[in-house]
Backbone as a ProteinNet text record, in pm:
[ID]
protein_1_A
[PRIMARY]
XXXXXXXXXXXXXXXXXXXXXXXXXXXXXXXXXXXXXXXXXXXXXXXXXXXXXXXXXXXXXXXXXXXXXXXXXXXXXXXXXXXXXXXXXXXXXXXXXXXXXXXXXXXXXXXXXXXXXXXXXXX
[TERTIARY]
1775.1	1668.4	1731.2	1670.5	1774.6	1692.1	1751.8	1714.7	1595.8	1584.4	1463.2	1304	1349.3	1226.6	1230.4	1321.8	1344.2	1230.5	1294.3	1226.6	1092.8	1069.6	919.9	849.2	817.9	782.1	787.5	890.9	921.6	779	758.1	627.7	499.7	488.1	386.3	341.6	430.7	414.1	490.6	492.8	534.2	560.9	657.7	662.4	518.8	458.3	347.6	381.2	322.7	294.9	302	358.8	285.4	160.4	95.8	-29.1	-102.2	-75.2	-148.6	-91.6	-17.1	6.1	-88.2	-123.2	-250	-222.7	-112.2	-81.5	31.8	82	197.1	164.3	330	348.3	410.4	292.5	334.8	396.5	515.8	574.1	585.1	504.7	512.5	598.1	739.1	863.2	872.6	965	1027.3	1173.2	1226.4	1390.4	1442.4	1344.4	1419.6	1438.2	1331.5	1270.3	1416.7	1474.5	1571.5	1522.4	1417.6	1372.7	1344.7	1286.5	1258.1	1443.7	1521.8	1649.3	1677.8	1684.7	1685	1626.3	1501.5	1436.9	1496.1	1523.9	1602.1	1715.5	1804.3	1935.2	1896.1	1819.7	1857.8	1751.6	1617.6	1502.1	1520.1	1524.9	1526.6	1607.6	1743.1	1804.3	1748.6	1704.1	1682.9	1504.6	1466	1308.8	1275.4	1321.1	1255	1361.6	1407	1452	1428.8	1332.3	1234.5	1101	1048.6	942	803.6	800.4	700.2	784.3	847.6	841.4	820	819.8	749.8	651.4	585	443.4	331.4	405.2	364.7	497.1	519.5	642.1	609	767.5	751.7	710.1	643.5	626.1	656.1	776.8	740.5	689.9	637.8	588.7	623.6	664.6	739.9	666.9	641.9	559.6	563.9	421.8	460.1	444.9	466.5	439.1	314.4	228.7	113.5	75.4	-9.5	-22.5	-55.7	-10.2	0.1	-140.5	-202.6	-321.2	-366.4	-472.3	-488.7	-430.8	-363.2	-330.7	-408.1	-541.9	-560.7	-680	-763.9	-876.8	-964.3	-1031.1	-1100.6	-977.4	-893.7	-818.5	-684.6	-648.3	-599.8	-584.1	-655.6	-671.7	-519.7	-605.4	-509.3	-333.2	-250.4	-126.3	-79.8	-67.8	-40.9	104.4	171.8	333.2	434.4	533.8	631.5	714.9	738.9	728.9	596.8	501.4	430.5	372	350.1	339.6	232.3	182.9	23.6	36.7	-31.5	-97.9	-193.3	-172.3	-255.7	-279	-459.7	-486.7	-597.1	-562.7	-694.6	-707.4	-586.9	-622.9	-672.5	-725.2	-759.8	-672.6	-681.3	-553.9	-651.1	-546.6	-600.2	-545.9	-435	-377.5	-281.9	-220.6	-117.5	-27.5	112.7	233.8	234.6	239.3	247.5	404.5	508.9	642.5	730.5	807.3	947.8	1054.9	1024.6	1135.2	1252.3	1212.4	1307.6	1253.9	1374.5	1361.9	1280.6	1303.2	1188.9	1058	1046.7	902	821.6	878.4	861	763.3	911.6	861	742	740.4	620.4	485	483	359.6	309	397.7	359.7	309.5	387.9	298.9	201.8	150.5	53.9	-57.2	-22.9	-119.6	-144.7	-71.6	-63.6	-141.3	-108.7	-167.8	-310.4	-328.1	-495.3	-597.9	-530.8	-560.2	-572.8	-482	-489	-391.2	-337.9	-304.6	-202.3	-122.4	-0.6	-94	-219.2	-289.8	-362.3	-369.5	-461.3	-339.5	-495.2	-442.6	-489.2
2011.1	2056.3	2141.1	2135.1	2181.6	2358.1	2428.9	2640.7	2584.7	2576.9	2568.6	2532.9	2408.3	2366.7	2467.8	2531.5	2599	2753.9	2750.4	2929.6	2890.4	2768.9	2775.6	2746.6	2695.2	2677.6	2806.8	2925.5	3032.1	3099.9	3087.2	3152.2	3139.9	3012.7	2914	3013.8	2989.6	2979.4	3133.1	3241.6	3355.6	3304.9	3354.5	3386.3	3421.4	3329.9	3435.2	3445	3552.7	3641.1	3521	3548.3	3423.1	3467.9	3552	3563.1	3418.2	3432.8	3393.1	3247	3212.8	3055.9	2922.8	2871.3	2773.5	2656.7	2619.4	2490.3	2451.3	2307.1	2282.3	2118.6	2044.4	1925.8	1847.1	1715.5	1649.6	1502	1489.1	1388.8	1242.9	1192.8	1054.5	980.7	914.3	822.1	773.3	686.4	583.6	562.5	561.3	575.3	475.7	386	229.9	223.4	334.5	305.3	387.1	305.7	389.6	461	484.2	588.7	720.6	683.7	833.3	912.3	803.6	867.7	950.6	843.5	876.6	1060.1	1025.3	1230	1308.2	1269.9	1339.3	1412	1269.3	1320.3	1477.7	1409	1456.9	1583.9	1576.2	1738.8	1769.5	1716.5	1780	1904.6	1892.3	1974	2149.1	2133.3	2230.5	2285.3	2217.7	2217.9	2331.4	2392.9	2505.5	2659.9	2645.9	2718.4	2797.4	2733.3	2794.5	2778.4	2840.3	2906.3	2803.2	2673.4	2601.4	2588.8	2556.2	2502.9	2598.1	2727.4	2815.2	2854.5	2778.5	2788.3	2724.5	2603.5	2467.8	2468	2418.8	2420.9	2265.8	2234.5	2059.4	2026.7	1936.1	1869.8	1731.4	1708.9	1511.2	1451	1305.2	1240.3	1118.2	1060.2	931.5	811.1	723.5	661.7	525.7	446.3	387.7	466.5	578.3	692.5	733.3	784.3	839.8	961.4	979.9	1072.1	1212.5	1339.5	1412.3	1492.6	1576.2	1634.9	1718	1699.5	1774.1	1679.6	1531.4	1472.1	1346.5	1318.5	1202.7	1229.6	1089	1079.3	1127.6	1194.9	1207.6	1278.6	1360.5	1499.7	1476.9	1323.1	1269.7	1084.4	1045.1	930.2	858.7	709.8	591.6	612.9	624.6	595.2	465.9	430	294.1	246.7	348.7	296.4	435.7	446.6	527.3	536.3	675.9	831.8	853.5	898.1	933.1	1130.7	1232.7	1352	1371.3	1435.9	1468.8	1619.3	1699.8	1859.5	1890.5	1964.4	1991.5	2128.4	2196.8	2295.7	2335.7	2406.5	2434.2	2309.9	2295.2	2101.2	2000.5	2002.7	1926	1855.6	1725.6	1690.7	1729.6	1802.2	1851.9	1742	1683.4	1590.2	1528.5	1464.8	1333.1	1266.7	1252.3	1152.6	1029.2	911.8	793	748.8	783	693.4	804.4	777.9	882.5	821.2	862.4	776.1	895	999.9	1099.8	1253.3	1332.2	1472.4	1523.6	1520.3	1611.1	1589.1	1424.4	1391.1	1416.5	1437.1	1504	1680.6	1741	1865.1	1898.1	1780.8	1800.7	1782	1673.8	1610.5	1712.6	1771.6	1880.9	2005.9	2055.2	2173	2149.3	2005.3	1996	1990.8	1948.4	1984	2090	2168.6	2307	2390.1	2389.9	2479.6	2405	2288.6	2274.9	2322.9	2310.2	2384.9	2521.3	2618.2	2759.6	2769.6	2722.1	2760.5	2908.4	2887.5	2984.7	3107.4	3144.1	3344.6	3348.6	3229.9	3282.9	3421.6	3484.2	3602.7	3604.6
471.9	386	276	161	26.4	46.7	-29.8	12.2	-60.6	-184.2	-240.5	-162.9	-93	10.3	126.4	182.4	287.8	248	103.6	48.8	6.9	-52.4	-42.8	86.5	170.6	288.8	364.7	355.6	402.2	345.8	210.5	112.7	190.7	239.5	216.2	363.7	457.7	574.9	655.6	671.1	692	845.4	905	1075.1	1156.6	1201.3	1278	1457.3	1415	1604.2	1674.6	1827.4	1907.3	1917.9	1978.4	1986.1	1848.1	1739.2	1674.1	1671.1	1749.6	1714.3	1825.4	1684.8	1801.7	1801.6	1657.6	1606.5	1694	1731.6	1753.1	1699.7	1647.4	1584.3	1750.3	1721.1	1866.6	1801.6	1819.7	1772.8	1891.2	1883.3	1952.3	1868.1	1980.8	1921.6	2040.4	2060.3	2075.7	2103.1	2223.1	2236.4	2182.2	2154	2087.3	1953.5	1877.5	1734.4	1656.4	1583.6	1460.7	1371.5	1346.1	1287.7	1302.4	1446.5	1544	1579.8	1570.8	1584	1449.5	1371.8	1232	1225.5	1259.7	1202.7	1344.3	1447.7	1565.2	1510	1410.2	1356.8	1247.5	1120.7	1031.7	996.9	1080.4	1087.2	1225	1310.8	1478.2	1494.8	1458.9	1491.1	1470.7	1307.6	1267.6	1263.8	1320.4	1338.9	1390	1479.5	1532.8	1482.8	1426.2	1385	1222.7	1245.3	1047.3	1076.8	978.5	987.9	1011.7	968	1018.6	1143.9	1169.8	1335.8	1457.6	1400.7	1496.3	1454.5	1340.2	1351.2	1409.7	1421.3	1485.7	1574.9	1693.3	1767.7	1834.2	1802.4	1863.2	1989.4	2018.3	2125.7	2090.5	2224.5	2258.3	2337	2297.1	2393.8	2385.5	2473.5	2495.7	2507.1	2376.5	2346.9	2453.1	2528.2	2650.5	2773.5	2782.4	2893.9	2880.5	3006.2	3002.2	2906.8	2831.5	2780.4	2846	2808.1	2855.7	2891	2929.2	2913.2	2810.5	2746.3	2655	2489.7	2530.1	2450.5	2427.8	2536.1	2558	2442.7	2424.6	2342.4	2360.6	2310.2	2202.5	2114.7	2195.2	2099.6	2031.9	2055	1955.1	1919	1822.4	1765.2	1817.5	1823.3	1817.7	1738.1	1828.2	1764	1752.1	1603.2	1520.8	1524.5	1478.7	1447.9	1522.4	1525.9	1568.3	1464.1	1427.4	1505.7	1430.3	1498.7	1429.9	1530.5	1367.3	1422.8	1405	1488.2	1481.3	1487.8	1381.8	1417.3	1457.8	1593.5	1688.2	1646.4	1646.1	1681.5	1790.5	1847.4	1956.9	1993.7	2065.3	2152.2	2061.1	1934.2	1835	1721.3	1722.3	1579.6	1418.5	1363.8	1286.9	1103.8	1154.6	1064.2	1130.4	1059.3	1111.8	980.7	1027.8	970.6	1025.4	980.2	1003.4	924.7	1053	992.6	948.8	871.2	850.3	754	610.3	551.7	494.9	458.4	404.9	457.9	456.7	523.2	441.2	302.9	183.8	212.8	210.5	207.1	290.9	427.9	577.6	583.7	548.5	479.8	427.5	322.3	188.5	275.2	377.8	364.4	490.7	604.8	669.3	620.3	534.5	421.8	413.8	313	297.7	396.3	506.9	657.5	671.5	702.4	746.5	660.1	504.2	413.1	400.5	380.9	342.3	530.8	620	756.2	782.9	683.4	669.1	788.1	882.2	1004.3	942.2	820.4	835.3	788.6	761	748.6	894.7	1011.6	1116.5	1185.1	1218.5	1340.3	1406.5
[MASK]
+++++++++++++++++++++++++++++++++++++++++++++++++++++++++++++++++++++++++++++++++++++++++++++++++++++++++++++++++++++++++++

């Protein structure tokens, strides 16, 4: 991720309390899918270590495997393609990524979840 995207996202999105964290990003992939490797390689590493990812904190789920509780339908829609991330708040999907072609665009389109959600001023 280039500083620039790193320092805005830092703006966007401040460290919050755990107390106040409700969001987490649930990434349904695929051990087969090269793509899901693909964002494993090149955002995974560093995912929880900045400020959206402990605002939202990853979860996986191994697409083909039972869904987990609290993951099943109604509280989150049909998964179409792999990797696909869903933002969860209060057990609810609050938005969703369909696919994974570049780290920026990744970034971008999560901001944009997050900030039109407000999740980064809850307390």
């Amino acid at each position: 991720m280039t500083f620039a995207l790193v320092a805005g996202l830092t703006v966007l999105f401040p460290p919050a309390s755990r107390e106040a964290q409700a969001a987490q990003l649930v990434l349904f992939e695929g051990s087969w899918c090269p793509t899901c490797r693909y964002w494993n390689k090149t955002v995974a590493p560093n995912y929880a270590t900045n400020d959206v990812g402990r605002l939202a904190p990853l979860r996986r789920v191994e697409i083909g495997t039972p869904r987990p509780a609290g993951l099943d339908k109604p509280n989150v829609g049909t998964i179409f393609a792999v990797p696909t991330f869903v933002v969860m708040e209060k057990g609810r999907e609050v938005g969703r990524i369909e696919g994974f072609t570049t780290e920026k665009h990744f970034w971008r389109r999560l901001g944009n979840i997050l900030s039109s959600q407000k999740l980064a001023g809850r307390k």
